[in-house]
Every structure is written in structure tokens, then in C-alpha cells.
C-alpha positions in Angstrom: 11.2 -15.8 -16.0 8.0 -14.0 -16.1 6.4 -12.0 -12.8 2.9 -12.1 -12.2 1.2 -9.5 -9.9 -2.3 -10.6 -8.7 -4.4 -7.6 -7.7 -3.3 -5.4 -9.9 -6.5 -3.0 -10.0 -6.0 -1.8 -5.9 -4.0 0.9 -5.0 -0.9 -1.1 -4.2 -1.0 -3.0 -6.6 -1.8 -1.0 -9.9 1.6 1.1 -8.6 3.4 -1.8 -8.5 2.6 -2.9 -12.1 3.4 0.9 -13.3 6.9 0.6 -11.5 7.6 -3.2 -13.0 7.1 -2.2 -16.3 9.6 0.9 -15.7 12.1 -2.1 -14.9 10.9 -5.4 -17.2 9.4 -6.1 -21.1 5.6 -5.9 -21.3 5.8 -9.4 -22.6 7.3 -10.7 -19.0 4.9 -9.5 -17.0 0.9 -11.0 -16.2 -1.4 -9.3 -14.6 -4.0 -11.0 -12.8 -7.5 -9.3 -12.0 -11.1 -10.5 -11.2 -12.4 -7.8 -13.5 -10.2 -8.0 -16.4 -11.8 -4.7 -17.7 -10.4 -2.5 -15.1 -6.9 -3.6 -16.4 -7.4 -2.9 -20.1 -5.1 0.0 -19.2 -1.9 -3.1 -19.1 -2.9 -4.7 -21.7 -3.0 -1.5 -24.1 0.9 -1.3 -22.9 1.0 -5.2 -24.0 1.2 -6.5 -20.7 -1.6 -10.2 -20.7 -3.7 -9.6 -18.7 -5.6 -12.8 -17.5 -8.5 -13.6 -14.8 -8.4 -14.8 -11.8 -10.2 -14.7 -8.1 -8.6 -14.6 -5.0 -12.5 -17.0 -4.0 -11.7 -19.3 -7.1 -9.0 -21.6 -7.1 -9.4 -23.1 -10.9 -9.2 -19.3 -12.1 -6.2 -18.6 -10.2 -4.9 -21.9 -11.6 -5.6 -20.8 -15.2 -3.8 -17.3 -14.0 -0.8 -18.8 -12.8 -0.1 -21.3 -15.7 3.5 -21.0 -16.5 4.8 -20.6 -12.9 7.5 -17.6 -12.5 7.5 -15.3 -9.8 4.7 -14.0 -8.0 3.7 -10.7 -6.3 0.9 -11.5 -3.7 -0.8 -8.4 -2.9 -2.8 -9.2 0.2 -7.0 -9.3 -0.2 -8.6 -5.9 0.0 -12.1 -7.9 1.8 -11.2 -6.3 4.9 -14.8 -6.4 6.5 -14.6 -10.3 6.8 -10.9 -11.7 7.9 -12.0 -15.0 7.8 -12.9 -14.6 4.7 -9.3 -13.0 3.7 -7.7 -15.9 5.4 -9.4 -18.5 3.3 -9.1 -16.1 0.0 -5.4 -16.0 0.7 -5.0 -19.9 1.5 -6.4 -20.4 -2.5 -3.9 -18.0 -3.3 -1.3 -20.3 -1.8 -2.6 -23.4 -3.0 -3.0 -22.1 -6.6 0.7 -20.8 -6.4 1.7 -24.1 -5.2 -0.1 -26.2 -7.5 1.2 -24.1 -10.4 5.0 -24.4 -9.9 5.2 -20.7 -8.7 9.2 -20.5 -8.0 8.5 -17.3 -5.7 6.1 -15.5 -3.8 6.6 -11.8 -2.5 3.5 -11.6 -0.6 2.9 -7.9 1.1 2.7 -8.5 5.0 2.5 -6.2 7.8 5.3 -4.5 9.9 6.1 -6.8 12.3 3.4 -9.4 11.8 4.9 -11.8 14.1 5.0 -9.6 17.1 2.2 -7.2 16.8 -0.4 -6.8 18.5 -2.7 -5.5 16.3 -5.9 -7.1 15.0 -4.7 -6.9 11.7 -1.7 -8.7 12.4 -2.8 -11.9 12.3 -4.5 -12.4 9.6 -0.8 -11.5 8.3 0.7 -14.4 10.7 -1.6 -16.5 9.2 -0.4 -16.4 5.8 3.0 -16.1 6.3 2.9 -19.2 8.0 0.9 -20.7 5.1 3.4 -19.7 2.5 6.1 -21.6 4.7 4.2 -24.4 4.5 3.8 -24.4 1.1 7.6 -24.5 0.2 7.6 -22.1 -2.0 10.7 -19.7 -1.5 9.0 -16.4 -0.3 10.1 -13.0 0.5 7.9 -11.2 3.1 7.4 -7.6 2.5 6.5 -6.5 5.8 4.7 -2.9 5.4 4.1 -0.7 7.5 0.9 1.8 7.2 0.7 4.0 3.8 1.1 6.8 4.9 -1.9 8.1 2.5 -3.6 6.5 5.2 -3.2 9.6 7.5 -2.2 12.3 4.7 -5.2 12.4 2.1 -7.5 14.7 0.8 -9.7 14.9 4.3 -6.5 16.9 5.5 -8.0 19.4 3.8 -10.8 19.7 6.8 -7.6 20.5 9.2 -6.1 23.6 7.4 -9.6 24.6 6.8 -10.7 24.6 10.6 -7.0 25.3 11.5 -7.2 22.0 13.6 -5.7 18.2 12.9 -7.8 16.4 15.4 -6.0 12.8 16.3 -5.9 10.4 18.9 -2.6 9.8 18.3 -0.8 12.8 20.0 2.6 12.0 20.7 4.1 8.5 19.4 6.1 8.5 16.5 4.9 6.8 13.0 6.9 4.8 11.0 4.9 5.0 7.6 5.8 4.7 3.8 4.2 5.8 0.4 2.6 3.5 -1.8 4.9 4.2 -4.4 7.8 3.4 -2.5 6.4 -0.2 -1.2 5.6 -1.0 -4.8 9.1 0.2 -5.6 10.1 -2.3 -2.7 8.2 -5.1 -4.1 9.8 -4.4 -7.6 12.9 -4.2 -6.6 12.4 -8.0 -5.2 11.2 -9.2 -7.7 13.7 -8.1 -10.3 17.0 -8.9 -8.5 18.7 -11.7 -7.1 19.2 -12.7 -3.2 15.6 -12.1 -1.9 14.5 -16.0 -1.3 13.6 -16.7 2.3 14.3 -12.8 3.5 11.6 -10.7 5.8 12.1 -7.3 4.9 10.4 -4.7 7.1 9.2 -2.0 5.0 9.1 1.5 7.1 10.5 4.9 6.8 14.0 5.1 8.1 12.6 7.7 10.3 9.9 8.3 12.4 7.2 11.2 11.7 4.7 12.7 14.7 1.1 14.2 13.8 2.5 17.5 15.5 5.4 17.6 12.9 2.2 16.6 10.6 0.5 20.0 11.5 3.6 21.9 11.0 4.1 20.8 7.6 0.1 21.0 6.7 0.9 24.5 7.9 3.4 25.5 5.6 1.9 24.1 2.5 -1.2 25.8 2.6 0.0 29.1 4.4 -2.9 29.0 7.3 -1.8 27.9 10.8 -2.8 24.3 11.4 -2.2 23.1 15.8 -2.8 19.4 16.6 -5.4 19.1 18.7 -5.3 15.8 20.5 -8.5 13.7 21.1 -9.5 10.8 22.6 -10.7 7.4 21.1 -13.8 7.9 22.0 -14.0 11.3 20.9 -12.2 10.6 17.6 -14.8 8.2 16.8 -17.8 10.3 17.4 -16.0 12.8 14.6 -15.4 9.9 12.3 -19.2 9.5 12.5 -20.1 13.0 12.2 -18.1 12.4 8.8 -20.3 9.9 7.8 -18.4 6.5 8.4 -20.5 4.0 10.0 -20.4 3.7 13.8 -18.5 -0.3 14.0 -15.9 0.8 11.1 -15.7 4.3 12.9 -15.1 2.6 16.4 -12.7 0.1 14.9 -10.1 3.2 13.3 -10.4 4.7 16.6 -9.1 2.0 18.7 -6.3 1.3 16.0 -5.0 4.7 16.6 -5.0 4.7 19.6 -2.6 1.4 20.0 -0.5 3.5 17.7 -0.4 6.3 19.9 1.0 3.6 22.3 4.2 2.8 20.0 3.0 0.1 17.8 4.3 1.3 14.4 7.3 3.6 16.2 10.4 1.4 15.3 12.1 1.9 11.8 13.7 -0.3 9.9 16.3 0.3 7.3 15.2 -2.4 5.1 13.3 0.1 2.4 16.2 2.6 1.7 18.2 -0.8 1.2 15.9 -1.6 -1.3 14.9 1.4 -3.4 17.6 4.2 -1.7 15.5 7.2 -1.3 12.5 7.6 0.3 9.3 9.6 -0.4 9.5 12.7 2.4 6.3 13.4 4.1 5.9 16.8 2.6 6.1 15.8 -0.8 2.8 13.6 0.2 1.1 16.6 2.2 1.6 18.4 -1.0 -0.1 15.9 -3.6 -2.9 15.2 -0.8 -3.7 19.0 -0.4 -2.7 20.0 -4.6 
């Protein structure tokens, strides 16, 4: 049965079409893009590489001839969730209409429960995939945790300050690599219909422990220096981001200084064993 991964130029899942190949033939795997050009890079391994858009149902019909399994990487048009929710209903119906035999579709931690914006956008589709009938397995994932270890780290050693709402809660975050690895892993293997898997680190991280590794790496003394939301998103402007996308980060971290993402789950290191340490991430994000 061959696996299709739809989205393969993002992040996520451009690492998850690198870690299927490491497990499955070229020849079983289809990788869907809208720009077919940014994924010569699959087909020079001899991986097909077809077109399809998560707006255009008769492409992703074309894209999903042949049914098999399917890795649905959520839609990366996160300025307009309305729009995500209809891009991810074609996704669904395409699936459907194509005799898909299995959707791993890449949630959010808890989506059921949480009470983040985010989350229900995540609700939303899960609930659509049910209705479609489709077995599914829910990849639940937490935050990358590239989302708070990246190259602007490099600011904090340099002004020997990591400036962050969130000041005490815990974080639950995983790699990239290892959700891909997640998502892999389901979709090579038997016993994954119908399962929720939430996708965390089996332990929880804090931005002080964050500081004290940053600090170590680069051999200069890095303190957190806790902020509030409102002050965190003046700085975000100061960077340059705009003032609604600025204001919109802030207030996310600070719901996750309140606990949202500080429960683990054991579900990854079930999946793929070990997990990516946070240091080994400080020390790409600062190499």
C-alpha cells in the first residue's frame, strides 16, 4: 500500500518525507505539493511527486488517485482559520472520495479540551475526519519546540537575558524530527486505526532550565528575565513583527505560562523510543 504525504514542502512535513523514505521504497511513497517544483528534491530520490491544493478539490482528487494511506499535515494559512477549516474539509472530502484507507492527520495536544484559539480549528477537523469514516489516527502535537529554541536565541546570550512571559510553567514540547518520526512510525506499522496519540516530551522543560542550558552552550551567563504580555509584545514589535501577530504570540504565552501545554504524555517514546533532549536543539539553534 502506498503513503501519501500532502504538504510535503513545510517544515513538518518535508521531515516526514526524509524519515519515510529511511523506512519505505521510493516507489511507495507520493508526495503531494501545490508547487511541484519545490519538491524536485523527492522526485530526484524517485519518489512521484504529483499536484495538488489544499483550495482545490479536483487537484487533490488527481493527487490521491490510487487511495493508500494518508499523512494529513494540517494547512500552514494560519492568518485566516476559516479559511484552514474549509482547506482542510477538501482535504477530507478528497480523501473520502478517493478510497483513502487511512488518514494520520497532525492535530494539536489535547485538541478536545484546550483552550486555546488554536484548538479548535483542530476540533473541527478531527471531528470531520470521523464523519468521513475513514479510519484515522490523530497525532496530537504539542508545540515544536523550535518554536521557542531558534536562531533569535541568539539575542538572549548576546544581551545575557531570555525575556519571556512564560516564567514558571512547565512545557511539554517536541522536535520536528521526532513528530515526523511519530507520524512515520504510524504509518508504517500495524494497530494505529482509530488511536489519539498525544505527541509531547515525556518530560516537562521550564524557560529558566532554558537559560541554563543557553548558558552552557555558548559559555556567557544567560538569566530569565520574566515579562509581561504586554511587555513581551511591545519587544516582539521592537523586532519587527506586526503589532496584531505580535499581540496574538503574547497572549498565547501567556495561557501557557498558566499550564496549558504542562501535562506529558508517554505516547511519543512509545512510538519512536528516544526523544530529541532540549540541548541537542539549543545547540543546532545557536551552531
Amino acid at each position: 500500500m502506498r503513503i501519501i504525504v500532502i504538504g510535503v514542502t513545510g517544515q513538518l512535513g518535508r521531515i516526514a518525507a526524509e524519515t519515510l523514505l529511511e523506512k519505505v521504497p521510493a516507489d511507495r511513497l507520493i508526495a503531494v505539493a501545490r508547487n511541484v517544483e519545490k519538491a524536485a528534491w523527492l522526485a530526484e530520490k524517485g519518489v512521484e511527486v504529483r499536484h495538488g491544493d489544499y483550495n482545490d478539490l479536483a487537484s487533490l482528487l488527481k493527487a490521491f488517485e490510487g487511495g493508500g494511506k494518508l499523512l494529513f499535515v494540517s494547512s500552514s494559512e494560519a492568518s485566516d482559520e476559516t479559511l484552514r477549516a474549509l482547506q482542510h474539509a477538501t482535504v477530507t472530502r478528497a480523501a473520502k472520495m478517493s478510497g483513502i484507507t487511512h488518514i494520520a492527520y497532525t492535530s494539536i495536544f489535547r485538541a478536545q479540551e484546550s483552550r486555546l484559539a488554536l484548538s479548535l480549528l483542530h476540533r473541527t477537523t478531527e471531528n470531520m475526519i470521523r464523519l468521513s469514516g475513514i479510519p484515522y489516527t490523530f497525532l496530537r502535537n504539542t508545540f515544536y519546540t523550535e518554536v521557542f529554541v531558534n536562531e533569535s536565541l541568539r539575542q538572549a546570550v548576546e544581551s545575557g537575558a531570555l525575556v519571556t512571559p512564560i516564567a514558571t510553567a512547565g512545557l511539554n514540547t517536541a522536535s520536528r524530527a521526532d513528530m515526523a518520526k511519530a507520524a512515520a512510525a504510524v504509518l508504517t506499522s500495524d494497530g494505529h486505526e482509530n488511536r489519539i496519540y498525544e505527541i509531547t516530551a515525556p518530560k516537562l522543560w521550564t524557560m529558566k532550565e532554558l537559560a541554563q542550558i543557553l548558558s552552557d552552550v555558548s559559555g556567557k551567563p544567560v538569566v530569565l528575565k520574566p515579562a509581561t504580555a504586554a511587555e513581551y509584545a511591545k519587544i516582539l514589535v521592537g523586532w519587527g513583527m506586526p503589532e496584531p501577530a505580535a499581540a496574538m504570540f503574547a497572549a498565547l504565552y501567556a495561557q501557557l505560562d498558566e499550564g496549558e501545554f504542562a501535562q506529558t504524555s508517554d505516547d511519543l517514546t512509545r512510538l519512536i523510543g528516544e526523544t530529541t533532549p532540549l540541548e541537542a536543539v539549543v545547540k543546532r539553534a545557536l551552531a
